[in-house]
C-alpha angles and dihedrals in degrees: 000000000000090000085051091054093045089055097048088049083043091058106028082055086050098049088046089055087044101049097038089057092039101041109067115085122228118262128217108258117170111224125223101075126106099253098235103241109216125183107217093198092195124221097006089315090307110110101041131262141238131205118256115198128199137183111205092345099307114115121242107217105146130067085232088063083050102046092048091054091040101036097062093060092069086218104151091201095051099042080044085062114049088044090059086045092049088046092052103045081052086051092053088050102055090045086055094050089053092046106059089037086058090045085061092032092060089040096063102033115041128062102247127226113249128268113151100357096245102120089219096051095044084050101051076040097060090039093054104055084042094060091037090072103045086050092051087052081053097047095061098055092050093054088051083040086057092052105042073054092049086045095058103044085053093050088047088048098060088037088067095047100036115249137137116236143160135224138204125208136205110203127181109220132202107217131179119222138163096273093051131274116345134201109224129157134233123206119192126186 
């Protein structure tokens, strides 16, 4: 029973990912502007920020904004990047699906280590931690995934103006090895 219930959350969480990135339609956007780069620094700069982008006062959220505005350069680095930026934000999100399904996995198969000695809490407790670590793994490719972002709209951005201009990435790699998969990182200049 419990297995049966893990594999429907497992799939219900799945379709929601699924149907949130696939669901929003593109919307019309004219190249040949400079995109406005803002930092949103969060709670005081507390919480973390994330960088919000516009062209003309209309807010750039989705990869299909940024690939009508990239795509019609022509520019191979720049297209190169927000692909690999589109491809690792998809990444982070399947590793926080499964997160969150192994956290309730975990939960509801495995006996869990006393906490507090109430079988529920120590349940929501071990699933958590499991999830936890799934999501972490996650975290780090959509971080790499927001500035691959924050590269190519750089690079679009002296394009337009005409300028000439460099960037630098920071990419989270799979890798296979002897001992088992590996986390390694790859800088390019």
């Amino acid at each position: 029973m419990r297995l049966k219930l893990a594999a429907l959350c497992c799939l219900l969480l799945s379709w929601t990912a699924c149907s949130h990135l696939s669901a929003q339609e593109p919307s019309p956007v004219a190249p040949g502007k400079p995109i406005e780069t803002k930092i949103d620094l969060g709670l005081f700069g507390l919480l973390g920020g994330s960088m919000q982008y516009s062209l003309n006062g209309k807010k750039l959220e989705r990869y299909e904004d940024f690939k009508a505005l990239i795509y019609p350069l022509r520019d191979k680095e720049t297209s190169d990047m927000i692909r690999a930026a589109e491809q690792k934000n998809f990444v982070a999100w399947m590793f926080y699906v499964t997160g969150v399904a192994s956290g309730v996995d975990f939960a509801l198969a495995f006996k869990p280590v006393p906490f507090v000695n109430v079988d529920w809490i120590d349940r929501i407790a071990s699933g958590a931690v499991a999830a936890e670590i799934v999501i972490g793994i996650g975290l780090i490719f959509d971080q790499s995934a927001d500035g691959e972002k924050y590269n190519a709209v750089q690079r679009y951005n002296h394009l337009v103006r005409g300028e000439a201009g460099c960037a630098w990435t920071f990419s989270p790699r799979l890798y296979a090895e002897n001992k088992g998969l590996g986390l390694g990182v790859k800088t390019e200049f």
